[in-house]
Each structure stands twice: as structure tokens, then as C-alpha cells.
C-alpha positions in Angstrom: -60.9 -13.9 13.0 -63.7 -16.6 12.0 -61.0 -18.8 10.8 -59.0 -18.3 13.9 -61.8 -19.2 15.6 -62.5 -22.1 13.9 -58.8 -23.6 13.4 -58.9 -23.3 17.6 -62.2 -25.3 17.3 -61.0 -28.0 15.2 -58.0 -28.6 17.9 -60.6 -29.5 20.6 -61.5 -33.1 19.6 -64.2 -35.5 21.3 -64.1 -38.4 20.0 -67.5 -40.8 19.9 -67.3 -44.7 20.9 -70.0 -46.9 19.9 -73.6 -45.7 21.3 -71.8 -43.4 23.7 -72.5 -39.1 24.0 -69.3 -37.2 23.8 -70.8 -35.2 27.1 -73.2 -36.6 29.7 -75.1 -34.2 32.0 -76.2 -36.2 35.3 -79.1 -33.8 36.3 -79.4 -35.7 40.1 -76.3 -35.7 41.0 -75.1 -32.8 39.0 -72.3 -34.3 37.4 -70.7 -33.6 33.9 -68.5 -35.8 31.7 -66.6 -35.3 29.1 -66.0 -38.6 27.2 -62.5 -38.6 25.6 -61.9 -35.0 25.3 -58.3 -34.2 23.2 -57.0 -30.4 22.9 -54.4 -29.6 20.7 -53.0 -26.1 21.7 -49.3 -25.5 22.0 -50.1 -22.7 24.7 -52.2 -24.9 26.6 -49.8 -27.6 26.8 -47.2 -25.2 27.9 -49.7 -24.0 30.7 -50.6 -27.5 31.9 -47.4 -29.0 32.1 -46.1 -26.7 34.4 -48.3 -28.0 36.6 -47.1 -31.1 38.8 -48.7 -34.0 37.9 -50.5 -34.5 41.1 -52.1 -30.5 40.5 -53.1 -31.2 37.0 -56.7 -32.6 37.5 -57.8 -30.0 40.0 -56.0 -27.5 37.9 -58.3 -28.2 34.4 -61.2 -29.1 36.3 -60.8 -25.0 38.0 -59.9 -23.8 34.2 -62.6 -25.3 32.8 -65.3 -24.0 35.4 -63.5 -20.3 35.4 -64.1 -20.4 31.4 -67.6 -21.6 31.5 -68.7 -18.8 33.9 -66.7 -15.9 31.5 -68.5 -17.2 28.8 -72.1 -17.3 30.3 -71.6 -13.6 31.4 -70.4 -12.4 28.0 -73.5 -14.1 26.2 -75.8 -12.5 28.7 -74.3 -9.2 28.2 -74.2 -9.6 24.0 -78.4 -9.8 24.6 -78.8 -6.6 26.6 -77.0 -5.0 23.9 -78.6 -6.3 21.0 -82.3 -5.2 22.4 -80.5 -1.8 23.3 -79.2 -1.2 19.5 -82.9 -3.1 17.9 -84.8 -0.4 20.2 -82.8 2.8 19.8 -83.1 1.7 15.6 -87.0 1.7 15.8 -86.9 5.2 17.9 -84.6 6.2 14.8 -87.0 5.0 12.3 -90.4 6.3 13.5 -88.8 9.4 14.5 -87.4 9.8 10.8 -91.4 8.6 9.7 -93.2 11.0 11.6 -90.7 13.7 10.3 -90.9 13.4 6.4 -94.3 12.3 6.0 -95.9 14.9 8.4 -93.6 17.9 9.0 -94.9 20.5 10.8 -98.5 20.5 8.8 -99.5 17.1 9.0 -100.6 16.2 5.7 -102.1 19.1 4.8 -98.7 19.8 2.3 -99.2 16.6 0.6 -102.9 17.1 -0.1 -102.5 20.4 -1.7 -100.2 19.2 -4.2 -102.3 16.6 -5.4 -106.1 18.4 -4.8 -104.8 22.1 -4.2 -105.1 24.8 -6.6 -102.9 24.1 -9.6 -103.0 20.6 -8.3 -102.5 17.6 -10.4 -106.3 16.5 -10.5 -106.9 20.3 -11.0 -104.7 20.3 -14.2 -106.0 16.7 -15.4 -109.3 18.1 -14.8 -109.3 21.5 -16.8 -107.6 19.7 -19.9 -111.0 18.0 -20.0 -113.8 20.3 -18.8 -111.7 23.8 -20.1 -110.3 26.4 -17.8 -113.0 28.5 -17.2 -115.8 25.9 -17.8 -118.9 26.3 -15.0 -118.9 22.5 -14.8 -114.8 22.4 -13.8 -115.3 25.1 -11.5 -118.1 23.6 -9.5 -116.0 20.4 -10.0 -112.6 21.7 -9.0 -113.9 24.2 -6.0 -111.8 22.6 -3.3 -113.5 25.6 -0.8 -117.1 25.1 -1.9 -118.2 22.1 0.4 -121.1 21.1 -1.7 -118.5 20.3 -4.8 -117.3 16.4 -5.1 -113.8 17.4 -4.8 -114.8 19.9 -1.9 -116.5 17.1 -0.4 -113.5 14.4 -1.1 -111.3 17.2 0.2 -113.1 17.5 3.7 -113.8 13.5 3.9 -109.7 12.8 3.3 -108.5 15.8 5.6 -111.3 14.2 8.7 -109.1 11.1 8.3 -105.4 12.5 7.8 -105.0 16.0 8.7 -105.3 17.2 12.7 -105.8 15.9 15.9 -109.1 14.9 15.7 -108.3 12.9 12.8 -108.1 9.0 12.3 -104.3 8.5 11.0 -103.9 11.2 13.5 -105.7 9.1 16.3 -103.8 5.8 15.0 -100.3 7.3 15.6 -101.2 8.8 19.1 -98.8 6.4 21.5 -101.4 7.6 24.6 -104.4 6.4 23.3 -105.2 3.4 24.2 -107.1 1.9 20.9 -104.4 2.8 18.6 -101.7 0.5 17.0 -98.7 3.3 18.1 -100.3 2.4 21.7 -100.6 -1.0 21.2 -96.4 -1.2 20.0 -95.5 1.3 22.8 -96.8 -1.5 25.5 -94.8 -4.0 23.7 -91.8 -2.1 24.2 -92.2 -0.9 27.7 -93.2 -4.5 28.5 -90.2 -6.0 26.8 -87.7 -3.1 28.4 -89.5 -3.4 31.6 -88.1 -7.4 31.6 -84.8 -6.0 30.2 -84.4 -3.9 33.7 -85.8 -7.0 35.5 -83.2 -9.1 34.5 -80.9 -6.6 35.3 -81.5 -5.6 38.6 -82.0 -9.1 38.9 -78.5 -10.2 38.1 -76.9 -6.4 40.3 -78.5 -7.9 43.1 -77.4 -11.4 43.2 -74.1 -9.8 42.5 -74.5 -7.9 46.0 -75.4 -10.9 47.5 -72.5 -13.1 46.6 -70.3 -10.2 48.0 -72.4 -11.0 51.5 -72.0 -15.5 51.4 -70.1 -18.0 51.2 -69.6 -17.8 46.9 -67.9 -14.5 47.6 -65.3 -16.2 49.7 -65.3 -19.3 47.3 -64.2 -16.6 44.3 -61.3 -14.6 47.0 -60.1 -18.1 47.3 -60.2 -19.3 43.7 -57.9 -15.9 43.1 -55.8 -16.4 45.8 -55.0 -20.3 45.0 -53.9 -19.2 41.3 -51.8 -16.7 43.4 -50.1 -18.5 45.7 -49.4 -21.4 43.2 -47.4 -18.8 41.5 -44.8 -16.9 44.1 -44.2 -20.3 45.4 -43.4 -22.2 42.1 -39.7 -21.0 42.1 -39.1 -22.2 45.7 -40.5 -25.6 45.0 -43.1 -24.9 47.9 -46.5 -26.9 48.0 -49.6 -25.2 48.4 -52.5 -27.0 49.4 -56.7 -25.6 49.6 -57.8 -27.3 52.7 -60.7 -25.3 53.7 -63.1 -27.8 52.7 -61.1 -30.5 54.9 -61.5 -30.6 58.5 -58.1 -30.5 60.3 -56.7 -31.4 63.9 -59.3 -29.8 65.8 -62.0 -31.3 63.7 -63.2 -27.9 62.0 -62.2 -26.1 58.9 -59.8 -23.3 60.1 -57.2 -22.7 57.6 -58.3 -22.4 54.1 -54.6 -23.0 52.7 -51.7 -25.0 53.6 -47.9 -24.4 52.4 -45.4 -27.2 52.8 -42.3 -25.1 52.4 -39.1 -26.9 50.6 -35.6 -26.8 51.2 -32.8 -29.1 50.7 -31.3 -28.7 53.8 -34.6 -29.3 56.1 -33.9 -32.6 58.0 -37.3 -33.9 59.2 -41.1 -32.0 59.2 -40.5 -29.2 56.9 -42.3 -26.4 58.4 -45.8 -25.6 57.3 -47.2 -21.8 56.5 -51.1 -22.1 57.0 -52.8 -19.0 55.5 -56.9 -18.0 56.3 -58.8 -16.0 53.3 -61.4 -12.9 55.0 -63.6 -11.7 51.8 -65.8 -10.3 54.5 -66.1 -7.2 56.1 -66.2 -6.1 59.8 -62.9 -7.6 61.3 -61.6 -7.6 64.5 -58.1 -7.9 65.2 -58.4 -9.4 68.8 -58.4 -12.8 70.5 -61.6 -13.5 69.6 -61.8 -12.1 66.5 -59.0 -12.4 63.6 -56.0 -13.3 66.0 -57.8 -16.2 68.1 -59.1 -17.7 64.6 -55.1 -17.5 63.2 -54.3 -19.4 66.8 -57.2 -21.4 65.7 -56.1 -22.1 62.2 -52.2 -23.1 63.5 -53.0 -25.9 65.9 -55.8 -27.2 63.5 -53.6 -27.8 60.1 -50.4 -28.3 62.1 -48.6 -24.9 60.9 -45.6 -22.9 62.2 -47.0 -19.5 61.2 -50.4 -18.0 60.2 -50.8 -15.4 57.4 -54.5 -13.8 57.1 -55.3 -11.7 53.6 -58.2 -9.7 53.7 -59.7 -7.8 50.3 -59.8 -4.3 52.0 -57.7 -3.1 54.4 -59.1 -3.9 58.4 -58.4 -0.1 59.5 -56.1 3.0 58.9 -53.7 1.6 61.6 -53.5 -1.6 60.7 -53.2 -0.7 56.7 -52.4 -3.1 54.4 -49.3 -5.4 56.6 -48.7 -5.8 60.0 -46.3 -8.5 61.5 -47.8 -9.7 64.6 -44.7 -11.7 66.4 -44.3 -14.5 67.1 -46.0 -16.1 64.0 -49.1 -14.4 62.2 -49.1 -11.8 59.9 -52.3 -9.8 58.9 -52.3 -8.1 54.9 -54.5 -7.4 52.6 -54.2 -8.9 48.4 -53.9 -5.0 47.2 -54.3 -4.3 43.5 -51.5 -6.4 42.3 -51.3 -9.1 45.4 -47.9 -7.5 46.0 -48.7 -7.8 50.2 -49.6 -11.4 49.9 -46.3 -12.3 48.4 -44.5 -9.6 50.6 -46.6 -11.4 53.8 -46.0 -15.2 52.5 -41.8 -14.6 51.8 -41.5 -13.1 55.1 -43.5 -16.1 56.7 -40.9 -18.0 54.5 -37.8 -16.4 56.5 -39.7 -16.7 59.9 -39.9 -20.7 60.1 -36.6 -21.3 58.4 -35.2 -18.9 61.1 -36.6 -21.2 63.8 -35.7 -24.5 61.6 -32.2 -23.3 61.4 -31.4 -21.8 65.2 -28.3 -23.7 65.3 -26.7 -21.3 62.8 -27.9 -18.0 65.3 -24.1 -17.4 64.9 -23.8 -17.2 61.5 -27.7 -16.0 60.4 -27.6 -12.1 61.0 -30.8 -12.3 62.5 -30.8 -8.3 63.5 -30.2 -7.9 59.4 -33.6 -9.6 58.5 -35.0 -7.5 61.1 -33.8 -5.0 59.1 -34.8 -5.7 55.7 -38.4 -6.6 57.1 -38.8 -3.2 58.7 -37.9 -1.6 55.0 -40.2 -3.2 53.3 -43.3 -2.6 56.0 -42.5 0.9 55.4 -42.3 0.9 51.5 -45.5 -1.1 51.8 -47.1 1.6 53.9 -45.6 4.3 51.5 -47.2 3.0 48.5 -50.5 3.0 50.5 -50.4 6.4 51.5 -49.1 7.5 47.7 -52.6 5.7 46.2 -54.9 7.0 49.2 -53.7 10.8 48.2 -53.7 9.9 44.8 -57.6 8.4 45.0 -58.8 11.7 47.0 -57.0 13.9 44.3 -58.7 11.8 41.3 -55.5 12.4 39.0 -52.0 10.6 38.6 -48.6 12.1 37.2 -46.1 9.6 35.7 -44.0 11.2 37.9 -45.7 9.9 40.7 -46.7 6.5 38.7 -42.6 6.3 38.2 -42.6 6.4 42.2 -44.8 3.5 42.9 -43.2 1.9 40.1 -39.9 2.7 41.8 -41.0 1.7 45.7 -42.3 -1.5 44.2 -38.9 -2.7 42.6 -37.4 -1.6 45.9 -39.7 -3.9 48.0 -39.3 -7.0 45.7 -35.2 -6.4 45.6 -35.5 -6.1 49.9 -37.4 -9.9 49.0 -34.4 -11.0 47.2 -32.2 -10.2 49.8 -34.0 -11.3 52.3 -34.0 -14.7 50.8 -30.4 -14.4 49.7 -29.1 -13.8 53.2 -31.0 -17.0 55.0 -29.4 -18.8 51.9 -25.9 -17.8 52.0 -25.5 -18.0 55.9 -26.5 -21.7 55.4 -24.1 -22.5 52.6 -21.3 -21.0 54.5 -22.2 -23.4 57.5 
């Protein structure tokens, strides 16, 4: 794995001039640059070029700042758990202490083998004084207070054996002159900051669900989204909610140009608004006059809204409001977004092409949109039994897998039929 690591490391080359820092931080104007930067990764290169030209710079500036953040939030979490494994060692360790070197009698056990009867200073001492000497006896007399070993006995057991004794007072975490005390403060303190910086980080977690970042981070996901169910039609996708439009606000945070060979003049436009909030309204003024909104600012022919949850039950997860908006949410797997955006698709080619009303079965799209509404709304109800429940069967994991195939294959056709009405023309 190290060398892995470092053969991956050795590929990213940044490559010094003359007096010049391979990267500048600009603290005012929080800027960074990277001076000469060269990456040699096969994968990367694949990943990149994809990319049209024009895309590239926004799309490595977005991969770069997506792979910063990652790695900032997997250093943060390595710390947490290295104090968690250094603390629950030291509770390991003193509770293994405290356990073979006091045991249930303090240190009574370990005095009596050295100053008990049959002792070792008790043997030592009779091979010099003789067993039943007066002089060893008075000597030896651990019980008789006035003997030195009597008295050595007493003064060693006042500092180790008891509660009232020193060691004893020493290891007491409670009171407040001892060093166990003293290290039990240290490690509150420091697990005290630990659940600071913790709580710390879960609430500006809840908070970036409530502002503007949150939205920034739906949008990030739903860009990399977008770009990627479009690709195969040649469609452009644009962000523009930074940009103010028509109407000089900033209604509309995406723009697709759709593409198609046969499209003489404007090709039609798809604008589509991001809600990471919560609390929606779908009236006139609420959701539906901001999609009005969002049209006539950025010039569109339809307006697609994607939400993260679901508005209400009613509503669920897709709902085509006719003429030209359509309300979803991005679901699990985004499979609404791309159901919403190819449908949006259909819609403005229908309206570009209304000199083929002959030949486009327009009743037949009808059709194949309805299906696919209610496969959408099938798979909802299947999860929302399946979450209340708390258990999933592959037979009914085989089902979703089954409804889903069903509702991209009505995509196909739907896009197959516009396509081979035209041809025929």
C-alpha cells in the first residue's frame, strides 16, 4: 500500500522556476496557485478528457476543492480516534495495575511474604540469631509493637495498606492532592475539548443544512449529475445561479441548451431551480411562481424544480405540471431527476417540431409518460413500506430492481419515438 501511495505521489509533479514557490497562498484575497502543476495518471486523464475543453477548468478547479474537503474530514476524524484508542489503553493499564499489585487485600499479601511469619527476613534472620533465640524472637515479633520489625511493620502498613494510608491516599482519583486526581483532571480536561470539538463540528453541520453552503453542496451534486445523463445527447449544461439573468436576479440555478441536428434556429433551453430547503409551497407564490420566475429570467422553454425530500405525500417524488414545469425530488439514486430532465427533453422538442403533429404520435408519449409517473410512484410506495417495516427481501429488492429497468426502457422509447417520427419525415 505505501508504495502505491508513493508511485501515485511521484506522478504529481510541481515543478520549481528560479526564486519561484511551487504554491502561493494569497491570504487577502484568498487566492491559491499552483505553479506548474503536471499529474501523470492514466485514470485521470481518461476522466478529464471527457470533459469538453471549454468544462475542463471549472471541472479541476471543482475536483480539486471536492478532494481537499474529503481529506480535511478524514484527518479530523483519524485524531478523535487516536485519543479514543490512547485513553481506553491507559484505562486498560491502570485497571490491570491496581489489579495485580493490590488485589483484594491491598498490600497486605505482599508484606507478609517478605516480613510475615516464615517470611524471608524471618528465615535470614533465625539463620543468624537461632530459631528459638530470645534476641530473634523479640527481633522477629511482627505482633509485638515495641519490636523493630513490629515497629517497621506498622510504619510500612500506615503508608501502603488501607484507606487511610498514603499510597492508598495517592491513588484515590477523588482527592484532590493526589497525583491519580491530578491525571484524572488531565483527562476529563482533554475529553472535555474532545466533545467540544465535536459538538462543535455536529452543529455547524446542522447549520449548513439551514444556509446557503447547504444549497451550494445540493448543487455541486446535482451539476456532476446533470453533466452525466446529458453527455450522450450532446446537451449543454450550464450553473448560472451565480449570474443574474433577464430579469436582473438569479432565478434559475442551471441552464440546458438541448442539441439536435435537426433544430433550425434557438435550440430550446431546459432551465432547472435546485430547493435544498425545507417548507415548500407548490403555489403561485411559492415554488410555481419562482419556476415562472426562473423561465422568463434565463430565457427557457420549460422549468424543472428538484427538491432533496419529497414536498408532500401528494405531490411525492414527480409531478408534471403542464404546460412546462415539472416538480421531483433527486431520490436515492437521482433516478427522478433524469426521469424529470428526459421528459422535459420530449416536451420542447414536441413544441420545436409541431409541424410533424401528423406523424409524432403525440397521444403515445402521453402514454409512455403516464407509465413511468406511476412506476416512479410504485417504487416510492415499495421503499416507504419497506422503511416502516425496517427489513428488505431480495424478493422485493428484485422488484425495485425490476420497476427501475422498466422506467429507464419507457426513457428509451420515449426518446426513440420523437427520433424515428422525425427521420421518417
Amino acid at each position: 500500500m505505501e508504495s502505491e501511495l508513493r508511485e501515485s505521489v511521484d506522478d504529481i509533479l510541481m515543478v520549481e522556476e528560479a526564486g519561484e514557490t511551487p504554491i502561493v497562498l494569497d491570504e487577502r484575497a484568498k487566492l491559491v496557485r499552483i505553479v506548474r502543476l503536471v499529474i501523470r495518471d492514466p485514470e485521470l486523464f481518461e476522466i478529464i478528457s471527457d470533459q469538453r475543453e471549454t468544462e475542463r477548468p471549472e471541472f479541476v478547479k471543482r475536483a480539486l476543492k471536492v478532494g481537499a474537503l474529503a481529506l480535511r474530514d478524514a484527518v479530523i476524524t483519524g485524531k478523535i480516534d487516536l485519543v479514543e484508542r490512547k485513553f481506553e489503553g491507559l484505562c486498560v493499564e491502570l485497571d490491570k495495575i491496581l489489579e495485580e499489585k493490590l488485589g483484594k487485600e491491598g498490600m497486605r499479601g505482599e508484606l507478609d511474604k517478605i516480613f510475615g511469619r516464615n517470611g524471608e527476613l524471618e528465615i535470614c534472620f533465625e539463620d543468624l540469631f537461632g530459631e528459638r533465640g530470645k534476641l530473634a524472637h523479640d527481633i522477629l515479633d511482627m505482633d509485638n509493637k515495641n519490636s523493630p520489625i513490629g515497629r517497621l511493620r506498622e510504619k510500612i502498613e500506615s503508608y501502603l495498606v488501607g484507606k487511610d494510608s498514603e499510597v492508598y491516599s495517592m491513588l484515590d482519583p477523588h482527592r484532590e492532592d493526589s497525583p491519580m486526581c491530578h491525571l484524572r483532571k488531565e483527562i476529563m480536561d482533554e475529553l472535555a475539548s474532545l466533545k467540544s470539538m465535536i459538538e462543535e463540528r455536529i452543529v455547524k453541520k446542522e447549520i449548513i443544512k439551514k444556509t446557503t453552503q447547504k444549497g451550494f453542496e445540493f448543487e455541486d451534486t446535482l451539476e456532476v449529475f446533470l453533466q452525466s445523463v446529458s453527455n450522450p445527447f450532446n446537451d449543454v449544461v450550464e450553473r448560472v445561479g451565480a449570474e443574474k439573468g433577464k430579469l436582473g436576479n438569479l432565478k434559475g440555478d442551471f441552464l440546458i441548451t438541448v442539441s439536435d441536428p435537426t433544430i433550425e434556429g434557438s435550440p430550446p433551453r431546459i432551465v432547472v431551480e435546485a430547493k435544498a430547503g425545507q417548507n415548500l409551497r407548490l403555489t403561485q407564490k411559492g415554488l410555481l411562481g419562482e419556476l415562472d420566475e426562473a423561465i422568463k429570467n434565463r430565457g427557457a422553454n420549460f422549468a424543472v424544480a428538484v427538491t432533496e425530500s419529497q414536498i408532500s405525500d401528494p405531490i411525492g417524488n414527480y409531478r408534471e405540471i403542464p404546460p412546462d414545469m415539472i416538480i421531483c425530488t433527486f431520490g436515492e439514486d437521482g433516478l427522478p431527476l433524469e426521469v424529470a430532465y428526459k421528459v422535459a427533453r420530449t416536451r420542447v422538442l414536441l413544441d420545436v417540431y409541431k409541424q410533424f403533429e401528423e406523424e409524432i404520435d403525440v397521444r403515445r408519449v402521453d402514454g409512455i409518460v403516464g407509465k413511468i409517473s406511476s412506476d416512479l410512484n410504485a417504487i416510492r410506495g415499495i421503499k416507504a413500506k419497506l422503511t416502516s417495516i425496517g427489513t428488505t427481501s431480495e424478493a422485493i429488492k428484485d422488484d425495485l430492481r425490476l420497476l427501475e429497468a422498466n422506467i429507464r426502457e419507457s426513457l428509451g422509447e420515449l426518446h426513440e419515438c420523437i427520433q424515428n417520427s422525425i427521420r421518417s419525415e
